[in-house]
Structure formats: structure tokens, C-alpha cells
N, C-alpha and C positions, 0 to 999 in steps of 0.2 A: 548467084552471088558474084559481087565484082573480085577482082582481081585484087589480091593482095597489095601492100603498096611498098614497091622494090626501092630499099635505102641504101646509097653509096658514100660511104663514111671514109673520108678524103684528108689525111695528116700532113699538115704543113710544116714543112723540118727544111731548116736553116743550122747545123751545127748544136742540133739538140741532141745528138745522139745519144747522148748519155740518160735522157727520156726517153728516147722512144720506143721502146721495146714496153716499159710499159702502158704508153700509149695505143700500141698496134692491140696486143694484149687485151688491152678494153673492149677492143672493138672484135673483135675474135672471139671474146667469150660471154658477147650480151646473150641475156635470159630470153628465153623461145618466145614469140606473140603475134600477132598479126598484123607479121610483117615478113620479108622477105629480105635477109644479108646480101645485096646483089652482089659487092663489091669493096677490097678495103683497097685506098691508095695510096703511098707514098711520094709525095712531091716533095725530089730532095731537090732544094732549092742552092746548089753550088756548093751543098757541103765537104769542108775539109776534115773533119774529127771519124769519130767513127760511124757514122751515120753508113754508110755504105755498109761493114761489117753485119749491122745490126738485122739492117735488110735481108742482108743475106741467110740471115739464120730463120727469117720467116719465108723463104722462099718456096711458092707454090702456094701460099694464103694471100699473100699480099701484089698488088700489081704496085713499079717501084716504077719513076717517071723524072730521072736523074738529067739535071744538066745544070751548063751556066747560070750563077746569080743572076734571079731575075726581081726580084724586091721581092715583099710581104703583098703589096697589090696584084701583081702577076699573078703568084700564086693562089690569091684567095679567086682567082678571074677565071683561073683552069681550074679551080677544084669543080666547074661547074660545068666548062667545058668540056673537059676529058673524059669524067664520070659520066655514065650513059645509066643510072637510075632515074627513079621518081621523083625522091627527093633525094637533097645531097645533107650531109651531118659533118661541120667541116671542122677539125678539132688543130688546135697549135698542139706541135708533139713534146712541149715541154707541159701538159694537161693528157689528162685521162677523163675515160667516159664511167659514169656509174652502169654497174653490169645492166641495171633496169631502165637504163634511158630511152634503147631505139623501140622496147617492148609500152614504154609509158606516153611516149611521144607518138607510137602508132595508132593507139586509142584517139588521140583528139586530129586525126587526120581524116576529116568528115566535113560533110558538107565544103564551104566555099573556105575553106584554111588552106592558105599560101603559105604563112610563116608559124612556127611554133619556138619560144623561147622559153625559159625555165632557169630555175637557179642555182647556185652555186656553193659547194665547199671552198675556202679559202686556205691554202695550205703555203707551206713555205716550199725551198729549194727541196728539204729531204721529206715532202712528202705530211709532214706533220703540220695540223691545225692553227691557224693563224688567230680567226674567230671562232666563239663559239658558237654561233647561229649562222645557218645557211645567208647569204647574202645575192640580193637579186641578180640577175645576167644580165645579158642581152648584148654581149662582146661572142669574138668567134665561136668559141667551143662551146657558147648552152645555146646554140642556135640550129635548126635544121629545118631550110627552105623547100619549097616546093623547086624544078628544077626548070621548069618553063617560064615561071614566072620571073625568076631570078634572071634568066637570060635577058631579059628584056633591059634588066637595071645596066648589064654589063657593058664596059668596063667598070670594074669596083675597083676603090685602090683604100676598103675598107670596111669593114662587115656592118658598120652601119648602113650603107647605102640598102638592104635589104629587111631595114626598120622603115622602108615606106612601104613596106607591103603590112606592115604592122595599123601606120596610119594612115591606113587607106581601109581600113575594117577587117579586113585579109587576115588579121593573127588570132593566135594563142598563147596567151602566159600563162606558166603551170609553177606554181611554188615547189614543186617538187629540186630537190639540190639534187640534180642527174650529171653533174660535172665537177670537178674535183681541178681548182682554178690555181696554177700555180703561181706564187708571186715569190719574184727572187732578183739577185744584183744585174743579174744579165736579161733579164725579161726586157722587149724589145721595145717597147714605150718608156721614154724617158720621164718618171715623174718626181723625180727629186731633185729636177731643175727648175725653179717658178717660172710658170706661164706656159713652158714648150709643150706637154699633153695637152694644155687648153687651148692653144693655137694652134695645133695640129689636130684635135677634134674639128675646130671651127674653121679651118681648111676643107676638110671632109664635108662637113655639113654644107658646104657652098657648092663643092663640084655637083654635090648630091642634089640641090637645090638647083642646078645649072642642068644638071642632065634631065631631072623631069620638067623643066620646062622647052626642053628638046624636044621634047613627046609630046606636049599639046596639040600638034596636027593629028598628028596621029596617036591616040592613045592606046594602052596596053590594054589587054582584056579584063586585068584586074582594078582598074582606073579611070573614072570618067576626066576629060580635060577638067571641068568642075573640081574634082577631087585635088586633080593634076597639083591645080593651081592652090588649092587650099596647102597642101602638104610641102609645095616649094615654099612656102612663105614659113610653115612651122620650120624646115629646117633654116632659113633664113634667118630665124630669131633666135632658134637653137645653138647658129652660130653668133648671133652677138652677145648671146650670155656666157659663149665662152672666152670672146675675147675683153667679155668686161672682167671675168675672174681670172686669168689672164694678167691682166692691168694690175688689177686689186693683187696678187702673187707677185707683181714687181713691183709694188708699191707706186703704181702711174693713177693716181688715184681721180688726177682730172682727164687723164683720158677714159680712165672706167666710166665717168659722170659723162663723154661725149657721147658715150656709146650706148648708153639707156636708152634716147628715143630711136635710135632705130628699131632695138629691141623691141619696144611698145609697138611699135606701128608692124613689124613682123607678127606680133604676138595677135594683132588685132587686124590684122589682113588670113591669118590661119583661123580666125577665132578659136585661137586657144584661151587654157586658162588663167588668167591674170598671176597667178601666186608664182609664178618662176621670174615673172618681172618683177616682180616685191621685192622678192628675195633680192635680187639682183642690187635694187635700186637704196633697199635697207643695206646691205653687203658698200656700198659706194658711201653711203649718208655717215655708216658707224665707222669707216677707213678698215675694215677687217673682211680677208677673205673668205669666203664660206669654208665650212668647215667640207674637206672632200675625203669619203673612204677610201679611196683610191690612193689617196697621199698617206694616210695612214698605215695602211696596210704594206705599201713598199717602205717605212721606216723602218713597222715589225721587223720584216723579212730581212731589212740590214743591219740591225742591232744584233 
């Protein structure tokens, strides 16, 4: 029988304190399965509140990895390097993990699976129900990579960079809501500014699209150059639909209409699916931004 597969469940705290005890918590009392708790982390990221106090009260369960602010990219870079498991399960400590996550997530770590995502509870600041239906992931905390493979994406300065392990055949999406997604006034993506979360996705989507074309001489093991090249171009396109909803958010309706054919030709060098340019392209034609749950969901939580 092979070896169990050792999970290191890695909390990224910036002045959450006031979560994260019951983030650490989540991770401490997941349901027994086959798998192995190597490790919980704390990466307190220059915290001034009580973050440090908190720590202190799980001292001897938790390894704490305190210093100067060093961003949310830093951090999400060492939750992969510091951590010495299998796979790493990286959670923001203003979010908790459901008790059956690292037990339901260890089931589908078989065969050639690098990445596994799964979905989400949406709750507010005190912990209570935003939606009433689970609502998909695939942001930090319903994600947990393989930790080899992730190395190779590194530096990330964002948890998407480890959705090309996804389109590269590499994943698993599990509908299961195994994360408990907090949305509140201080959550650290700005999305009640039009355009800022859509141009800073499609920031991400470029770097992301810049570094595996890095890798074309040499490819990863989870990646043919072939692949390489299909997957920079999806995020490629990924990022001009965001800076076409972006536009459409700031009412720049003839720059959204510039930014279509690059889109298309992104979309059609990934050979993707055509329906996310439609969208896009009906979104520019009717003057109205798509409609995004993400915007919604931070009005909830601030009304």
C-alpha cells in the first residue's frame, strides 16, 4: 500500500486576528481519513492586532512564521515553500475549513491529480449565511495543490497561477462546499470600486501567462510545451475579458469594443470555448456589465 498523502494546511493572517482562532481551529479538528495532518502554519504577515495573542494560545499545534509585511503574493509563495508536506491546503485566516474537507479532498488524490478545488459557503463578517446555495471556488481557501507541482508555478502573487495545473488536465472540482468563504468590509480585494478586482485579476492572468511561457524550453512535468502554449493564451484571453468588464464597470464602453478582438484571438489560439467571448462581446453591444456574484455578495455583506 502506498503511503498516505501528508497535508500541510498553511493560514495566511494579515491583521485577522480576530478570525483566526477559528480558522486554526478548522484545521485542528478535521474528520480522520486517508490522509495524514502533517502540519498547521501560521504566516503572520506583519501583523499589529492580536494576531500574535491568538497564536499563542495554540502553541505546540500550530508552527507560527512571524515577520515584516511582506504582501498577500509573498505569502501565498511561502505557504508552499516553508511547508514541507504533500500537498499544501492554503486558507485566508479571515475563512475556515469545513471539518470534512482534508478527509473528502484526500479521496480524489489518485492517479495524475496536481490540483483539487471544491466549493464554497458564502457567509458574512459574523459568520452567518450570505447565499443560500453553496457557490463554486477556486480562490485560495477551497484550493489544495499538490506541493511539487505548485513549486514550479512559483513565484505566485495569486492563487490563480495554480488553475493552470487545472488546464493542463491536472485537476479536480468537487461540488462539495468544504470552505466556509468569508465576505466582509475589510476583505482584501477591493470590489466595490468599478473595474479595480477586474484589472487586478487581469493583471494576474498576464504574469501568469508570462511565466509559463518561461517554461517552454523547459517544461514542468505536469505540462507539455504544447500544452504550455495552449494555456498561456487561455489566460491571455482570460485576461482581456477582464479588462473588457473592467471598461464596461467604468462605463469606457469603446474601450471594452477595443478589447474584444484580442479576446477572440486569445480564445481561438487556447482553443477555448467561444461563449465567454459572446458574453463579453453582447456585455460591450447592450452597454451593460455582466452581471458578477462577487459584486453582489460584497454589497450583501455591507448593507
Amino acid at each position: 500500500m502506498s503511503a498516505l498523502p501528508r497535508i500541510s494546511c498553511v493560514i495566511l493572517c494579515h491583521n485577522y486576528g480576530r478570525y483566526l482562532d477559528r480558522a486554526i481551529t478548522s484545521c485542528l479538528e478535521q474528520e480522520p481519513g486517508n490522509f495524514v495532518l502533517h502540519e498547521v502554519i501560521v504566516i503572520d504577515d506583519g501583523s499589529s492586532d492580536e494576531t500574535e495573542e491568538v497564536c499563542l494560545r495554540h502553541e505546540g499545534d500550530v508552527k507560527v512564521i512571524r515577520r515584516n509585511q511582506q504582501g498577500f503574493g509573498q505569502s501565498l509563495t511561502d505557504a508552499f515553500h516553508l511547508s514541507t508536506g504533500d500537498w499544501v491546503a492554503p486558507l485566508d485566516a479571515d475563512d475556515w475549513f469545513h471539518p470534512s474537507k482534508l478527509r473528502t479532498c484526500a479521496e480524489a488524490m489518485t492517479g495524475g491529480t496536481l490540483f483539487i478545488e471544491h466549493w464554497e459557503n458564502v457567509v458574512d463578517s459574523g459568520g452567518n449565511p450570505i447565499l443560500k446555495e453553496p457557490h463554486p471556488g477556486g480562490n485560495t481557501s477551497t484550493l489544495v495543490v499538490h506541493r511539487d507541482a505548485a513549486l514550479s508555478l512559483l513565484p505566485a502573487n495569486n492563487e490563480i497561477f495554480f488553475h493552470a495545473l487545472r488546464e493542463a488536465g491536472r485537476g479536480i472540482a468537487l461540488r462539495d462546499p468544504l470552505t466556509f468563504y468569508r465576505v466582509h468590509p475589510h476583505s482584501m480585494t477591493d470590489r466595490s470600486t468599478p473595474g479595480v478586482s477586474q484589472d487586478y485579476r487581469a493583471d494576474v492572468c498576464i504574469a501568469l501567462s508570462d511565466r509559463l511561457r518561461a517554461m517552454y524550453a523547459i517544461p514542468p512535468a505536469w505540462a507539455s510545451t504544447r500544452q504550455l502554449r495552449r494555456i498561456s493564451w487561455h489566460f491571455r484571453a482570460l485576461a482581456s475579458g477582464h479588462r473588457v468588464e473592467s471598461a464596461m464597470q467604468r462605463e469606457e464602453r469603446v474601450c471594452a469594443m477595443l478589447l474584444i478582438p484580442g479576446m477572440l484571438i486569445g480564445t481561438l489560439r487556447a482553443h477555448g470555448p467561444i461563449a465567454p467571448w459572446l458574453r463579453s462581446l453582447s456585455s460591450t453591444i447592450a452597454g451593460r456589465p455582466l452581471v458578477r456574484l462577487t459584486a453582489n455578495q460584497e454589497r450583501q455583506a455591507h448593507s
